[in-house]
C-alpha angles and dihedrals in degrees: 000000000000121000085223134050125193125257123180122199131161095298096047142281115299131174124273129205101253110238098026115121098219121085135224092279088062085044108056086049105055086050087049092047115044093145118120103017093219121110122246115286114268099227088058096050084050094052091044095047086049098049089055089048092052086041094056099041084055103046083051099060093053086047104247086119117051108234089256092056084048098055093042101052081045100054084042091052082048092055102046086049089058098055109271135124086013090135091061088074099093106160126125104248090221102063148153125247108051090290090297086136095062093038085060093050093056093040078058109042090053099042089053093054099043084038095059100039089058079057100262125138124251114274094016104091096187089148108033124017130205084227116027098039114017096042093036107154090011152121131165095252095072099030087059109053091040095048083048095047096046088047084048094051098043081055081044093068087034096065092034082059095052090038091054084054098043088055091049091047092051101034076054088058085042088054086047103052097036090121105035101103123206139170113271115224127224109188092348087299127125100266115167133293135299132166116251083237093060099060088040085057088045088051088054088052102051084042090051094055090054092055095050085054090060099061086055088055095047082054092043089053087043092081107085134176110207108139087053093095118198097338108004093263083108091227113180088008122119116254087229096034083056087056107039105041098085094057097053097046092050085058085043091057106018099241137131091244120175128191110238099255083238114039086200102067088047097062104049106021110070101170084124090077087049092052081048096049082044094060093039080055107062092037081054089047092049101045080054095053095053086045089051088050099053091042088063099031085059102042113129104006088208101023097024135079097282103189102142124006118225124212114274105246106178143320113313103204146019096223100034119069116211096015109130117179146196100273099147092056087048096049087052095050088052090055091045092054093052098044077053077051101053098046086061086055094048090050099052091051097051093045090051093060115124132215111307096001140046094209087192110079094106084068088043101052083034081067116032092047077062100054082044101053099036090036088054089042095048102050087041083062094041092062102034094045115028111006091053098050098031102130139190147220103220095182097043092044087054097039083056091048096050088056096050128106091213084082090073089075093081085050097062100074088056104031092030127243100276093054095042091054079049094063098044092064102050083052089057097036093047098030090241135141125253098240080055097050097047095038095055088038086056094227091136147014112260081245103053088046092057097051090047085048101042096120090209098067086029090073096054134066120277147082117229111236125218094273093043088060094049093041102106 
């Protein structure tokens, strides 16, 4: 028996290996892509196996599959989405062609399985074919965009889950730290105060914007175009087919799918995956940002800022015994660079679309799969492994703030702004405090000083008039 049988397609016959699964057209494409060297992404093999199963279970019920057809791409699809068969994918994620390439392979894997299990012979295809049956009503151009769309949406609600539990483990920090009062810094420079708690609550915030954003790019990925065919016109699709599809496939993968309104425009047109890597980026910016922030809040820690320690997560250096740095706020700055990076990539392929198809979104699911997944992973780190053990030290944070001229900032609307600059720069120039400085100055009582500089009241709205300040 020979290891190869012979398989012939539009460019000419070439040599399969015998008991693969995949056809010449897969062939010829993993030999044309080797670029990146990973397999497809499994949640795309998943939407695209479930796009042929809804589209056999509907071109059955019109009547263009026999009931048998039917029941064998189905029970393929079935297998395929249970784990089998996973390794006959081969092609390169990153490919030319629109992703026609990976749409054959799975025309190809299905139709061998359902083939064979009618009786047929691999490669032969005399009872289901990878064209005429499996990809009935079809083209790439709308398979493509609908099986990305329906991965992207499935990481969607990964990374929704893990960002839901990144805001409750900081607003608990924020809850924590609601009375451990710090000096707020404005250009690196001492500001006034503010409670730890306070910028924690500020980090949930930001964090929970960005979730919102993601339930308008689920909806935004929920519009799909399948039933288009190669340019949204619908060509050798069934009219009812064309109406109907969507709906199957949104009870095939339990999601609220929708068909564009013009099939058209979503074909050609992709600046809903823009709108998606935009909102990716400035999660990406802002997870950055708070990275940035507890980088420099926990620098030291002797000789640093110190204002909040981080969990020791493992040795920090090779020639310095004892060093430990902040390598989880690190890791997440680096994923969020490339997500930044990314977006540029996604840009640039939907921009470089021409007339009635855009022929980049393998680039563009390569990517954002990418953002998704490390986005997903890094946030997941983030929580688990800095935000849950960061710690304070409540009476050094307040014994910094006391000496602090920012403190000086509450005195101007009752001493007036020249004299409290005044005093701002004897505290700099002796070394002494500003209650020092004002008491022994006698610009106000010891008691008035203590109700201006109660931190508490200090990090809220709010100026203390004159009978405030005489009220015991």
């Amino acid at each position: 028996m020979t290891d190869y049988r012979k398989e012939r397609d539009s460019i000419g016959e070439i040599e399969v290996p015998f008991d693969a699964l995949y056809g010449a057209n897969s062939l010829r494409a993993r030999n044309n892509f080797n670029i990146t060297s990973l397999s497809m992404d499994s949640e795309m093999i998943n939407a695209i196996v479930e796009v042929k199963k809804a589209c056999a279970i509907e071109n059955e019920k019109i009547g263009l599959l026999t009931r048998t057809q039917q029941n064998a791409i189905v029970a393929a699809c079935n297998q395929i989405l249970a784990g089998q068969h996973r390794d006959n994918f081969i092609v390169d994620p990153i490919q030319g062609g629109a992703g026609t390439s990976f749409n054959m392979n799975a025309n190809e894997v299905i139709a061998n399985v359902a083939n064979t299990a009618m009786g047929g012979g691999l490669g032969t295809y005399e009872n289901v074919h990878p064209n005429d049956h499996v990809n009935l009503g079809q083209s790439t151009n709308d398979v493509i965009p609908t099986s990305g769309k329906i991965a992207l949406i499935r990481y969607f609600k990964e990374l929704i889950d893990e960002t839901i539990l990144l805001i409750r483990s900081i607003e608990k920090k924020a809850e924590e730290f609601k009375d451990v009062y710090k000096m707020g810094r404005t250009q690196l420079q001492d500001a006034i105060p503010i409670s730890l708690g306070q910028e924690f609550r500020a980090y949930a915030r930001v964090i929970t914007r960005d979730l919102e954003r993601f339930d308008l790019a689920v909806d935004s990925l929920s519009h799909v175009n399948l039933g288009g065919t190669a340019i949204g016109t619908g060509l050798n699709a069934d009219p009812t087919y064309v109406e109907e599809i969507v709906g199957v496939l949104s009870e095939v993968t339990d999601l609220k799918l929708k068909q564009n309104e013009d099939l058209i425009d979503g074909t050609q047109n992709l600046d809903g995956f823009l709108y998606v890597s935009g909102i990716l980026k400035t999660f990406a910016a802002n997870l950055s940002k708070i990275s940035n922030d507890l980088r420099l809040m926990s620098s030291g820690p002797q000789v640093g800022i110190g204002d909040i320690k981080l969990k020791p997560t493992q040795a920090g250096s090779s020639i310095m015994p004892g060093k430990v740095n902040p390598v989880i706020p690190e890791v997440v700055n680096q994923v969020a660079f490339n997500v930044i990076g990314n977006d540029m990539t996604v840009t640039m392929a939907v921009e470089a679309g021409q007339l009635e198809l855009n022929a980049f979104e393998p680039i563009i699911f390569y990517n954002l799969f990418e953002s998704l997944k490390t986005l997903k992973n890094a946030i997941y780190t983030l929580r688990v492994n800095c935000i849950d053990h960061i710690t304070a030290d409540r009476s050094e944070l307040s014994e910094q703030v006391e000496k602090s001229i920012g403190l000086v900032t509450a005195l101007a609307p009752h001493i007036g702004y020249a004299k409290a600059s005044d005093i701002a720069h004897k505290a700099l120039e002796t070394g002494k405090s500003i209650r020092e400085l004002v008491l022994s100055d006698e610009l106000l009582s010891k008691e008035e000083l203590e109700k201006i500089l109660d931190f508490k009241e200090m990090i809220k709205p709010g100026i203390l008039d004159e009978d405030a300040l005489k009220k015991e």
